[in-house]
N, C-alpha and C positions, 0 to 999 in steps of 0.2 A: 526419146521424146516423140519423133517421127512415127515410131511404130503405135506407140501410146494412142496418139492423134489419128492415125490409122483403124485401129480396134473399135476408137470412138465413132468415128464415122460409121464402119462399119458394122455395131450396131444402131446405128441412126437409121441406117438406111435400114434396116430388115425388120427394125420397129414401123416406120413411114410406112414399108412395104404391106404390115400385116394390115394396119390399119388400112392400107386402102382395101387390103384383098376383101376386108369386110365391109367398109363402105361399098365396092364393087357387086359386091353380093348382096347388099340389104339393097342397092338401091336396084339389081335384076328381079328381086322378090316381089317388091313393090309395081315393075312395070308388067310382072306377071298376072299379079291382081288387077291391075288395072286392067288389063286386055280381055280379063275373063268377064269385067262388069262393063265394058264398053261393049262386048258383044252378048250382054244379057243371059248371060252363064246365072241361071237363078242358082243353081246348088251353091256355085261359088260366092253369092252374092249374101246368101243365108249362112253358108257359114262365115263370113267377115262379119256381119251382124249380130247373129247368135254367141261370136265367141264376144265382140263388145258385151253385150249384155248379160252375156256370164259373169263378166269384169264387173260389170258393173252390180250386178247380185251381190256380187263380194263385197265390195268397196264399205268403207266407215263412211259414214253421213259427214259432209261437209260442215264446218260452222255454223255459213249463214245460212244454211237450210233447214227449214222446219220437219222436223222428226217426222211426223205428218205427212209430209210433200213426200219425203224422200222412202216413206215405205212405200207409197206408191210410183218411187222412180223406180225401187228393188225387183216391184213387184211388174213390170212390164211383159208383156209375152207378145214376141212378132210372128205379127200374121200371114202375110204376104210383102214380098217385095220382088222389084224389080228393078232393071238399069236406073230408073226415072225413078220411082214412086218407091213408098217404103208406108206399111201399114201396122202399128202398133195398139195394143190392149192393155188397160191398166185398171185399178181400180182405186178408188178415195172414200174414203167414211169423215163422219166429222170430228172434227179436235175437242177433246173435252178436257178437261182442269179440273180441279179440285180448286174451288174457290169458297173463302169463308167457310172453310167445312162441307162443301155442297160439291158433287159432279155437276158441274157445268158447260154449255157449250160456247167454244171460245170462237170455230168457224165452221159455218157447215160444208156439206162433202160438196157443193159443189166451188164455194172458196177454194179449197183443197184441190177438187180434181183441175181447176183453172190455172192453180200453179204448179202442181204436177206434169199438165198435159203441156207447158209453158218450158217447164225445164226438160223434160224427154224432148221434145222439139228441137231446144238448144242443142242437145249432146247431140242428135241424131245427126243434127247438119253440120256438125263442126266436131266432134269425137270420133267419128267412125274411120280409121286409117282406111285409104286408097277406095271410099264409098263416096258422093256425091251427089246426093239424090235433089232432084229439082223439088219433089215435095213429100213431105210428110203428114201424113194423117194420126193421129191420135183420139181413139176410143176409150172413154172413164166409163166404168159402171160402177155402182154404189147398191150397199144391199136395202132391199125395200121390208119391213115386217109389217105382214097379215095374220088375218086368225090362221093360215096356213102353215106360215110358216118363212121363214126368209128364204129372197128369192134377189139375186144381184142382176139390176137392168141396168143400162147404159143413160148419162144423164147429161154429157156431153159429146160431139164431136167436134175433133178443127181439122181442119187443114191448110196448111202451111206451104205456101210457095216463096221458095228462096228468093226469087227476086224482090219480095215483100218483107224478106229478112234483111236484105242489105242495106246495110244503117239505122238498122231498130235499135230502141234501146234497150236493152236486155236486162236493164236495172228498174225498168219501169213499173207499174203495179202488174198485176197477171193478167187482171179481167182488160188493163187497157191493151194487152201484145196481143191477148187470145183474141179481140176484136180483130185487130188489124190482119188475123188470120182469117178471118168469117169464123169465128168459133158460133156453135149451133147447141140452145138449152133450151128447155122452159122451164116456166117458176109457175107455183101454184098462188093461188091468191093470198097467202101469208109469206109469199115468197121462196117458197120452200123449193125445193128440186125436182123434175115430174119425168116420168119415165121418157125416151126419146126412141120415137123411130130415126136406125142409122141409115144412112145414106147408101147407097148400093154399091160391093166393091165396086173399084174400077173394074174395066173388063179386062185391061191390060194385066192384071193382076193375078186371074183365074190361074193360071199354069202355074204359079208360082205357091199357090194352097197345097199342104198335104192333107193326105185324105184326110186325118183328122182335124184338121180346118177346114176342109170343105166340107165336113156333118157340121160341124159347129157355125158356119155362115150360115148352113140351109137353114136350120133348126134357128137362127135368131130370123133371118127372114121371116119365117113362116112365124 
C-alpha cells in the first residue's frame, strides 16, 4: 500500500511539474512580447497583429453578426502601427435581400461600414494577446460606379481612444459607439454615402508603413 501511495504521489508530482514547466514557459513568451511592444519593436508589433488577423480571416462568422459586417471584419488589412496607435483598412458595400421577388436594399455601405469599423475596434482593443494599443483608427472604403468604371473611396473614418472605450456599451447601436469615437462621414442630400478626405496618418506612424503602404498612403493623399 505504502509503495502504491508513493508511485501516486510520484506521478502527481511530475504531472504538477510538467504543467508548471508550461505555464513557466507560456508565461516568459508573453513577457517577451510585451517587452518588444513596450519598446516599440514595429516588426514585432506587426507581426502579433498580422497573425490576429490571419485568425481572424479564417474564423466562421459569429451568430449575432451580420454576414455583411463580418465580410468586412475578414476583409481587414493593417496599415501601420505602433506601441500606441494601431491603424486599419476595410471595406462595406450595401446589404441587399431578395424581397417579394425584388433585390432590394436592406442597409446601405455605410450602415455597414459603421458596424464593421465598430466591431474591428472591439477585437483590436481587447483580442489582440500581449498588444494594448491606446487607440485605434479604422478606415471603410466602399465602391463608387461611374461611366468609368468602379472605383473604392473611403466613406468613413473613426478613431478610438480606449479611455472612451472604458465602460461603453458594446451592445449599443453602431452609429451611437462610432459617435462616441468621433467617427467622420458625409451623406449626400438623399443621404446617401460621399466620398471622404482621410485624415493624415499620424506621424508617429510613418516607420512603421512598408513600402508598399507608404505608395498606397501617398497615392490616396494625393
Amino acid at each position: 500500500m505504502n509503495e502504491g501511495v508513493a508511485i501516486t504521489f510520484a506521478v502527481i508530482f511530475v504531472v504538477v511539474s510538467l504543467i508548471g514547466l508550461v505555464l513557466f514557459k507560456e508565461l516568459r513568451t508573453h513577457a517577451y512580447w510585451r517587452e518588444l511592444v513596450e519598446a516599440n519593436d514595429v516588426t514585432a508589433i506587426r507581426g502579433l497583429l498580422e497573425a490576429e488577423i490571419e485568425h481572424w480571416h479564417r474564423m466562421r462568422p459569429p451568430k449575432a453578426i451580420n454576414a455583411t459586417v463580418w465580410a468586412g471584419v475578414q476583409g481587414m488589412e493593417l496599415l501601420a502601427a505602433d506601441t500606441t496607435h494601431v491603424q486599419i483598412t476595410t471595406s462595406a458595400e450595401p446589404e441587399m435581400r431578395v424581397l417579394q421577388g425584388k433585390s432590394q436594399q436592406v442597409a446601405t455601405a455605410l450602415d455597414i461600414a459603421l458596424a464593421t469599423a465598430v466591431r474591428i475596434t472591439e477585437m483590436v482593443f481587447y483580442d489582440v494577446a500581449n498588444y494594448v494599443p491606446d487607440i485605434v483608427r479604422i478606415d471603410v472604403y466602399t465602391t463608387f460606379r461611374d461611366a468609368t468604371g468602379a472605383t473604392p473611396q473611403p466613406i468613413l473614418s473613426l478613431s478610438a481612444d480606449r479611455a472612451d472605450a472604458i465602460g461603453l456599451d458594446w451592445d449599443a447601436e453602431p452609429r451611437e459607439i462610432a459617435l462616441a469615437f468621433n467617427a467622420t462621414y458625409q451623406l449626400g442630400p438623399a443621404g446617401e454615402p460621399l466620398p471622404l478626405p482621410l485624415p493624415p496618418l499620424a506621424p508617429a506612424l510613418a516607420a512603421s508603413l512598408t513600402h508598399a503602404d507608404q505608395a498606397a498612403e501617398q497615392a490616396n493623399e494625393g
